[in-house]
KOLMARMI-460421 format. One record per atom (N, C-alpha, C, O): residue number from 1; x, y, z; atom name. Coordinates in nm, 4 decimals. Example, Ala and Ser with C-alpha at 12.3 -4.5 7.8 and 13.67 -1.06 7.14 Angstrom:
BEGIN
+-----+----------+----------+----------+----+
|   k |       c1 |       c2 |       c3 |  a |
+-----+----------+----------+----------+----+
|   1 |   1.3190 |  -0.5690 |   0.7800 |  N |
|   1 |   1.2300 |  -0.4500 |   0.7800 | CA |
|   1 |   1.3200 |  -0.3300 |   0.7800 |  C |
|   1 |   1.4236 |  -0.3319 |   0.8465 |  O |
|   2 |   1.2850 |  -0.2250 |   0.7080 |  N |
|   2 |   1.3670 |  -0.1060 |   0.7140 | CA |
|   2 |   1.2900 |   0.0030 |   0.7870 |  C |
|   2 |   1.3409 |   0.1138 |   0.8039 |  O |
+-----+----------+----------+----------+----+
//
This chain:
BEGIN
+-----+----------+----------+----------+----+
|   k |       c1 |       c2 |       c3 |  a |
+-----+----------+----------+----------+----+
|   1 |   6.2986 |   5.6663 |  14.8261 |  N |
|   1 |   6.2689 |   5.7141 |  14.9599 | CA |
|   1 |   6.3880 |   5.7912 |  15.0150 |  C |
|   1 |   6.3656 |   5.8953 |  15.0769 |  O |
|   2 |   6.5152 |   5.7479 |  14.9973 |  N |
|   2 |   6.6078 |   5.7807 |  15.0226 | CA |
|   2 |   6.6157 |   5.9751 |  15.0126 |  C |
|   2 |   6.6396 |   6.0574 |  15.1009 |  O |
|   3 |   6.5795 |   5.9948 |  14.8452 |  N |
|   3 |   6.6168 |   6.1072 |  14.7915 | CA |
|   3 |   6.5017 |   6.2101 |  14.8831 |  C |
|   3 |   6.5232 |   6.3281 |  14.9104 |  O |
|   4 |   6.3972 |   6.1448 |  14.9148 |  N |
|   4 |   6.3412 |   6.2899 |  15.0422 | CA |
|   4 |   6.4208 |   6.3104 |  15.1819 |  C |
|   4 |   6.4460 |   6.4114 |  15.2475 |  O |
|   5 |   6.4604 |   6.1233 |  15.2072 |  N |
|   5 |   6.4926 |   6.1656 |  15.3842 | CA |
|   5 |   6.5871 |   6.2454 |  15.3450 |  C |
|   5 |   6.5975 |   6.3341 |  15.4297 |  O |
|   6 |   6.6591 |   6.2594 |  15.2633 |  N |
|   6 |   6.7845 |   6.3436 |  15.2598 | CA |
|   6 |   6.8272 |   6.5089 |  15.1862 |  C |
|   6 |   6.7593 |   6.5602 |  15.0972 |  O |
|   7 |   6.9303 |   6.5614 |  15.2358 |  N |
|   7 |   6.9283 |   6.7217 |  15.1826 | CA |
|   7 |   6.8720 |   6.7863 |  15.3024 |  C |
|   7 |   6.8520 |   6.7225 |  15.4058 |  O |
|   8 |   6.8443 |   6.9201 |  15.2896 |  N |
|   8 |   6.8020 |   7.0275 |  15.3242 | CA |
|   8 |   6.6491 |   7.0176 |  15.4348 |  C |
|   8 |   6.6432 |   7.0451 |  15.5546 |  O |
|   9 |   6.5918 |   6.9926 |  15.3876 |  N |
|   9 |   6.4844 |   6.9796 |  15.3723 | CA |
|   9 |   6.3708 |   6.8491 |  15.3816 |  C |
|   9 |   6.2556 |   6.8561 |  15.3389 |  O |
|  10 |   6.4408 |   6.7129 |  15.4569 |  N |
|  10 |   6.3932 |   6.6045 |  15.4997 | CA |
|  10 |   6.2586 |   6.5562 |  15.4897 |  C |
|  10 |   6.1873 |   6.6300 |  15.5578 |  O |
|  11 |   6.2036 |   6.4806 |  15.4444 |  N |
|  11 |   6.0437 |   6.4639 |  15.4651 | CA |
|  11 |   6.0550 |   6.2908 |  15.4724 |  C |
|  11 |   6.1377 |   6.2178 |  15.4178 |  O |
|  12 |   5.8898 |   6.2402 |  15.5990 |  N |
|  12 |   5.9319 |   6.1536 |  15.5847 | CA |
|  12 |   5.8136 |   6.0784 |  15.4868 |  C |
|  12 |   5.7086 |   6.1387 |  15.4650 |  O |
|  13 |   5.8351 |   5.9576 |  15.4357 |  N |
|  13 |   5.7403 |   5.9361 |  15.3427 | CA |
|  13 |   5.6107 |   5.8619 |  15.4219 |  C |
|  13 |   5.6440 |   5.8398 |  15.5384 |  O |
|  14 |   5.5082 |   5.8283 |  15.4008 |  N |
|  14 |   5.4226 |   5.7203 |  15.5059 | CA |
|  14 |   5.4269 |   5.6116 |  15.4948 |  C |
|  14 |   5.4621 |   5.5727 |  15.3834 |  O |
|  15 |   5.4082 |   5.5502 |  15.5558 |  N |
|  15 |   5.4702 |   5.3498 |  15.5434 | CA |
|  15 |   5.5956 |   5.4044 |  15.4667 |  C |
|  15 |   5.5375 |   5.4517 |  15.3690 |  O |
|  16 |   5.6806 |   5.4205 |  15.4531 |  N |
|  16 |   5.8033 |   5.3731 |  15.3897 | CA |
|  16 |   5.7870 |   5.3357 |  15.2566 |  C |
|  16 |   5.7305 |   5.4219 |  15.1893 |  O |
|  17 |   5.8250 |   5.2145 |  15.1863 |  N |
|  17 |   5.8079 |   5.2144 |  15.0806 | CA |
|  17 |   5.6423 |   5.1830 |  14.9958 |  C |
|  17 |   5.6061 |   5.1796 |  14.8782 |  O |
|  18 |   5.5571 |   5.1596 |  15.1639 |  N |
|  18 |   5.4710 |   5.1443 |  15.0688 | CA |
|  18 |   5.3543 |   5.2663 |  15.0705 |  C |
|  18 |   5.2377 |   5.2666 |  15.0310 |  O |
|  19 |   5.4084 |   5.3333 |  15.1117 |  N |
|  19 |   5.3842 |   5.4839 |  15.0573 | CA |
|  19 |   5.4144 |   5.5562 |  14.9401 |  C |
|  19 |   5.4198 |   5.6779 |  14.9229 |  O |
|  20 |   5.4349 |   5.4540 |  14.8546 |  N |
|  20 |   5.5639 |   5.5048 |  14.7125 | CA |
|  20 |   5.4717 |   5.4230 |  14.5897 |  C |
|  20 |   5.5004 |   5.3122 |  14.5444 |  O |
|  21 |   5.3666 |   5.4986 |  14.5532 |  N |
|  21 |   5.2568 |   5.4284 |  14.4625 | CA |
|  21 |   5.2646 |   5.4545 |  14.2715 |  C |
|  21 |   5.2138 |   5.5438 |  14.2037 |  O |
|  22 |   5.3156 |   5.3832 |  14.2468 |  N |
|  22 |   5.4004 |   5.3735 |  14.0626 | CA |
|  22 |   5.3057 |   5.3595 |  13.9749 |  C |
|  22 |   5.2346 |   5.2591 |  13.9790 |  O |
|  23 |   5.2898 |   5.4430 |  13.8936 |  N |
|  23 |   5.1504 |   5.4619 |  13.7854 | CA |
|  23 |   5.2216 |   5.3353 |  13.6831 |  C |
|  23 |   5.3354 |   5.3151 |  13.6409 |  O |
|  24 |   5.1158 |   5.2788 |  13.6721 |  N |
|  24 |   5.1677 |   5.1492 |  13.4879 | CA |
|  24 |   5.0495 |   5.1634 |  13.3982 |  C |
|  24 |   4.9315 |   5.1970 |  13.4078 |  O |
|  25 |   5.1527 |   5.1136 |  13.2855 |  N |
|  25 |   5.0223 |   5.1110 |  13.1486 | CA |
|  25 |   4.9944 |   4.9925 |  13.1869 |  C |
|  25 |   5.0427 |   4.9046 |  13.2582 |  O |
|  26 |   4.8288 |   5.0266 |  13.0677 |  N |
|  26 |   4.7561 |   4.8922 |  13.0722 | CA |
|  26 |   4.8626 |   4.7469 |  13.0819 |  C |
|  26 |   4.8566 |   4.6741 |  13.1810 |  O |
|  27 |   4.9450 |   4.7219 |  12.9821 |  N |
|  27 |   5.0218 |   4.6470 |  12.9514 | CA |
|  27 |   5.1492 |   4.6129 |  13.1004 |  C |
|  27 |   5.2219 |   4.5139 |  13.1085 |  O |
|  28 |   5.1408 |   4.7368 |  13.2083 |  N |
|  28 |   5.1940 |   4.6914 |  13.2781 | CA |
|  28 |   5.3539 |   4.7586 |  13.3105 |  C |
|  28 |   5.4321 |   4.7545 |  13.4055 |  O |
|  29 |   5.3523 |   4.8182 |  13.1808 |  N |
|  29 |   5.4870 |   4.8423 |  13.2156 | CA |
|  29 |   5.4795 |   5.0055 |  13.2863 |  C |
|  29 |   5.3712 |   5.0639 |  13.2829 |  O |
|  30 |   5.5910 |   5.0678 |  13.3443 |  N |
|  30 |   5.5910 |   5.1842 |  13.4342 | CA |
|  30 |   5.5581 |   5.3002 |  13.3324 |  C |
|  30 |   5.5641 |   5.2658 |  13.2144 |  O |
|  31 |   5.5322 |   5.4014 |  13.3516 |  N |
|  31 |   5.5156 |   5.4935 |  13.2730 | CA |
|  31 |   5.6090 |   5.5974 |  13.3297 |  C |
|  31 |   5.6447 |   5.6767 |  13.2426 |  O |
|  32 |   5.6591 |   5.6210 |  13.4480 |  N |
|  32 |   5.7654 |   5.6935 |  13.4733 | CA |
|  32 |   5.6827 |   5.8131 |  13.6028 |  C |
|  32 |   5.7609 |   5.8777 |  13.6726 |  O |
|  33 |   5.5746 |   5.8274 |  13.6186 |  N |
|  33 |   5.4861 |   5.8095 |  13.7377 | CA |
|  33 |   5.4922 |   5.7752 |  13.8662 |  C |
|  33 |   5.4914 |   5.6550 |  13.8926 |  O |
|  34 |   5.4990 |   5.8673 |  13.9673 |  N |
|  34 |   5.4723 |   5.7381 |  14.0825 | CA |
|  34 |   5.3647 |   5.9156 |  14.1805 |  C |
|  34 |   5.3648 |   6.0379 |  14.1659 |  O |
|  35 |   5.3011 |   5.8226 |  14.2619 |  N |
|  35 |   5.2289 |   5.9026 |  14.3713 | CA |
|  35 |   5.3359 |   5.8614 |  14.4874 |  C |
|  35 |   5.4008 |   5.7568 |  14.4893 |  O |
|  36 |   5.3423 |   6.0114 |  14.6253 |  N |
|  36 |   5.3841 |   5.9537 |  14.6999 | CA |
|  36 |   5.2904 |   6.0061 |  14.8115 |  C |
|  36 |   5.1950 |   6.0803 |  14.7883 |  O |
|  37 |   5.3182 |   5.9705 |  14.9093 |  N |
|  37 |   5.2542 |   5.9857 |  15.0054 | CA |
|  37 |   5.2988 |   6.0007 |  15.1306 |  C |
|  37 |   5.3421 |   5.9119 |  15.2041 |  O |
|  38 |   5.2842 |   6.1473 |  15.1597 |  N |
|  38 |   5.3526 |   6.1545 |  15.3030 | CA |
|  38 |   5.2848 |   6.1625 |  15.4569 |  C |
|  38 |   5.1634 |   6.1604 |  15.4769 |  O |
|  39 |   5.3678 |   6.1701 |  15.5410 |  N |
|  39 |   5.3598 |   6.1309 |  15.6775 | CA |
|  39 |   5.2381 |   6.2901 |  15.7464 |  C |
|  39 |   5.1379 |   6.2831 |  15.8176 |  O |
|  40 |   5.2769 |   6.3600 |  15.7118 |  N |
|  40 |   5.2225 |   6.5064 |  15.7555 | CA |
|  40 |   5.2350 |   6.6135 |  15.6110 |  C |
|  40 |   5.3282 |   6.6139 |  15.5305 |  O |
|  41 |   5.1166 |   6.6968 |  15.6087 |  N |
|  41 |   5.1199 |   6.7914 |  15.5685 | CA |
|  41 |   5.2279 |   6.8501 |  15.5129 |  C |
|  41 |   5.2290 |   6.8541 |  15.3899 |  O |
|  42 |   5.3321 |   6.9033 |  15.5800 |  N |
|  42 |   5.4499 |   6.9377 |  15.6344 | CA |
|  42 |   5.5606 |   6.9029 |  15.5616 |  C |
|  42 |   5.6461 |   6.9748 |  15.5098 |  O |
|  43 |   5.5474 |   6.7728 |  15.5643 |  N |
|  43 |   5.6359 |   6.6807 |  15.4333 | CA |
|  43 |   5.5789 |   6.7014 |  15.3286 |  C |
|  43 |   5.6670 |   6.6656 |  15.2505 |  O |
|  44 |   5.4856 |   6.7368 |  15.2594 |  N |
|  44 |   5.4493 |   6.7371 |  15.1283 | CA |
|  44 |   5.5076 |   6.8427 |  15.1149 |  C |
|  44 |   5.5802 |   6.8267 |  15.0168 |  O |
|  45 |   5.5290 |   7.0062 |  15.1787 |  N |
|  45 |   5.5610 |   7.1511 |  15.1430 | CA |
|  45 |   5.6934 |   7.1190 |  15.1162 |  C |
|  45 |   5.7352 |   7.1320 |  15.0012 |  O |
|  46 |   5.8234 |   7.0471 |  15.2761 |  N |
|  46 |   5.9228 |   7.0154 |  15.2655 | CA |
|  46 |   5.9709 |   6.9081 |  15.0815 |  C |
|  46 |   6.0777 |   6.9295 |  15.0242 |  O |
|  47 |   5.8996 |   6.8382 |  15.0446 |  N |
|  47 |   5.9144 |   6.7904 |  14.9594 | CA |
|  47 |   5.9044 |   6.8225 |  14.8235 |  C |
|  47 |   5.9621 |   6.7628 |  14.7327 |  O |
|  48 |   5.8106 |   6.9429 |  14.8095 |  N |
|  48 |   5.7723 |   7.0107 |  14.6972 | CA |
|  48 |   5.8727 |   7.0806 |  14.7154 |  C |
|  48 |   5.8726 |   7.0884 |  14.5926 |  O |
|  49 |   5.9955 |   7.1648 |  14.7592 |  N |
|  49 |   6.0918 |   7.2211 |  14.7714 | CA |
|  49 |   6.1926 |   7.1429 |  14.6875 |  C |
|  49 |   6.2672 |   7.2147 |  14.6209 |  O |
|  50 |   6.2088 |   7.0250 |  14.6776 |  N |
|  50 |   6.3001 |   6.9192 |  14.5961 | CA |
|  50 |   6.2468 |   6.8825 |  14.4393 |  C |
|  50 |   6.2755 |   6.7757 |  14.3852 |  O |
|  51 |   6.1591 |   6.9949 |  14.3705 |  N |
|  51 |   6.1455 |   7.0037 |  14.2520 | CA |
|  51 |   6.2561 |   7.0230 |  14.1801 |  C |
|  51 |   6.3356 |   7.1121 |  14.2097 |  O |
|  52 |   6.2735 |   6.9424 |  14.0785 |  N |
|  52 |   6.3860 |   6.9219 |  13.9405 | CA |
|  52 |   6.5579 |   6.9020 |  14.0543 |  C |
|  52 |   6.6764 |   6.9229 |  14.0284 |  O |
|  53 |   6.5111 |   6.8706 |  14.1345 |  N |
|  53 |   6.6168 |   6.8287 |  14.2272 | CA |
|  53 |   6.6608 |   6.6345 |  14.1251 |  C |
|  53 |   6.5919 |   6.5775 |  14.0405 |  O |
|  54 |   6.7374 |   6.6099 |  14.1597 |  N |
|  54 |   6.8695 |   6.5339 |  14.0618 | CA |
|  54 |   6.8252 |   6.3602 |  14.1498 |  C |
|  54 |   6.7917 |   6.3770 |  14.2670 |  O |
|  55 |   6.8241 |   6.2329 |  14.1095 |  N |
|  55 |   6.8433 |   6.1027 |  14.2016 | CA |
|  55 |   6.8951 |   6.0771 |  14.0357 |  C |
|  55 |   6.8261 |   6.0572 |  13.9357 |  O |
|  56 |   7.0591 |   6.0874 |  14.0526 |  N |
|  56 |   7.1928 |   5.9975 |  14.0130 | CA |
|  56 |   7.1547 |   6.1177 |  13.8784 |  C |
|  56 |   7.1541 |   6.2337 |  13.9195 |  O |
|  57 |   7.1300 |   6.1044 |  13.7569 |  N |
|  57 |   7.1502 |   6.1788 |  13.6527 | CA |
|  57 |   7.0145 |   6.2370 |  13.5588 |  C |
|  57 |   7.0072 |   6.2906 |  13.4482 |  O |
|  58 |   6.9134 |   6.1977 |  13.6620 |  N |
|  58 |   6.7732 |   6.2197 |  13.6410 | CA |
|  58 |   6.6991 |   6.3435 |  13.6901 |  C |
|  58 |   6.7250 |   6.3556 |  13.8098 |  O |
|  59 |   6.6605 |   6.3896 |  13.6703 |  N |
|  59 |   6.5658 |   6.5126 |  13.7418 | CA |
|  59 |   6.4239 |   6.4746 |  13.7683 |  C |
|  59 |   6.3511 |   6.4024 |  13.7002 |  O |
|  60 |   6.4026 |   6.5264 |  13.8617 |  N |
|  60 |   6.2936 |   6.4664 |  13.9342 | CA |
|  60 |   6.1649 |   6.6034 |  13.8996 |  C |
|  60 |   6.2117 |   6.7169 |  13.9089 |  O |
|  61 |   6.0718 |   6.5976 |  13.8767 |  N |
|  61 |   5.9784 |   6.6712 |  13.8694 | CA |
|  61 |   5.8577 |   6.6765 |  13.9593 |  C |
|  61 |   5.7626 |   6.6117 |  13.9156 |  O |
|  62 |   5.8378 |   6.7384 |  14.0754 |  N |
|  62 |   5.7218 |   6.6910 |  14.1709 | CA |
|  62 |   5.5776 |   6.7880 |  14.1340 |  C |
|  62 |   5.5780 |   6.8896 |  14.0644 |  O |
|  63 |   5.5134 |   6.7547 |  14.1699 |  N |
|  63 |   5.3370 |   6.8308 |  14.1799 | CA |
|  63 |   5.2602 |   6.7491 |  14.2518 |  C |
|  63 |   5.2359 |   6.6299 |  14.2330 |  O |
|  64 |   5.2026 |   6.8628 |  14.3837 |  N |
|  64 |   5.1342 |   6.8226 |  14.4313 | CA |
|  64 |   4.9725 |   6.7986 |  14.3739 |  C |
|  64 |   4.9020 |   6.8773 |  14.3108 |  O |
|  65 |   4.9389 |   6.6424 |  14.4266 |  N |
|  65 |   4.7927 |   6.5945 |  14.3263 | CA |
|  65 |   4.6894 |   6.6339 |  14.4462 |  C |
|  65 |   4.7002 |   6.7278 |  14.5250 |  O |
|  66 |   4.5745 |   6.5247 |  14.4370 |  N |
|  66 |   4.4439 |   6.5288 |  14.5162 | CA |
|  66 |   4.4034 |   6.3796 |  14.5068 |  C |
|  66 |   4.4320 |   6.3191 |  14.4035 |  O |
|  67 |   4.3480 |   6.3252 |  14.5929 |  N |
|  67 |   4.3044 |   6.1688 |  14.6367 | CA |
|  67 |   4.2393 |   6.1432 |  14.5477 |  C |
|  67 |   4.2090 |   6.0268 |  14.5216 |  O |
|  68 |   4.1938 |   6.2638 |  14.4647 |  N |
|  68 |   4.1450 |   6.1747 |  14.3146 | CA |
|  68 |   4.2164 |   6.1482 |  14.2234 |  C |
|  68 |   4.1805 |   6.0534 |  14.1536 |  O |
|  69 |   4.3271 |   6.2099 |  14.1924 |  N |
|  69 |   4.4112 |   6.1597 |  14.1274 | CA |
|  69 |   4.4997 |   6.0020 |  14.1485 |  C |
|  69 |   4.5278 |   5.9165 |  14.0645 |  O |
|  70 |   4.5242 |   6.0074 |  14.2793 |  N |
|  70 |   4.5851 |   5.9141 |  14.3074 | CA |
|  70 |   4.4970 |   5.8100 |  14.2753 |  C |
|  70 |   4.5352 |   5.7417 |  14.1802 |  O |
|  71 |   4.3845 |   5.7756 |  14.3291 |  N |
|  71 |   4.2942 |   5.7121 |  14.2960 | CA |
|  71 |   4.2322 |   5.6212 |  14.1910 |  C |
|  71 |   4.1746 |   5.5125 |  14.1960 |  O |
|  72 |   4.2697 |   5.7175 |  14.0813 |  N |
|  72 |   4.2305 |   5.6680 |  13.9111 | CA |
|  72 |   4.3000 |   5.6138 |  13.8433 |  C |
|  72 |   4.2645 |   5.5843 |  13.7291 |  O |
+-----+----------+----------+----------+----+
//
């Protein structure tokens, strides 16, 4: 959550962390996935701006989905 409120370009997420929805395999474990979900419109554009943007030595890759995706 941290890595949107912050930088350039701020967005806020909705509920906080539980706006922060983590894809798992069957088995449970993370797949490296997560949906997020923001507060306004507004924040999703602001946030799609922080593509391959860095949290510690990782690159982050964003795309915006559709409620069906999230969904499934």
């Amino acid at each position: 959550i941290d890595f949107f409120a912050g930088g350039q370009n701020p967005c806020q997420v909705l509920d906080g962390e539980e706006g922060v929805l983590f894809v798992k395999k069957p088995d449970g474990r993370a797949t490296g996935d997560a949906f997020v979900l923001f507060s306004k419109e507004e924040d999703a554009d602001k946030a799609l701006s922080k593509h391959r943007d860095c949290i510690g030595v990782r690159y982050i890759e964003l795309f915006r989905s559709t409620t069906a995706e999230v969904q499934q």
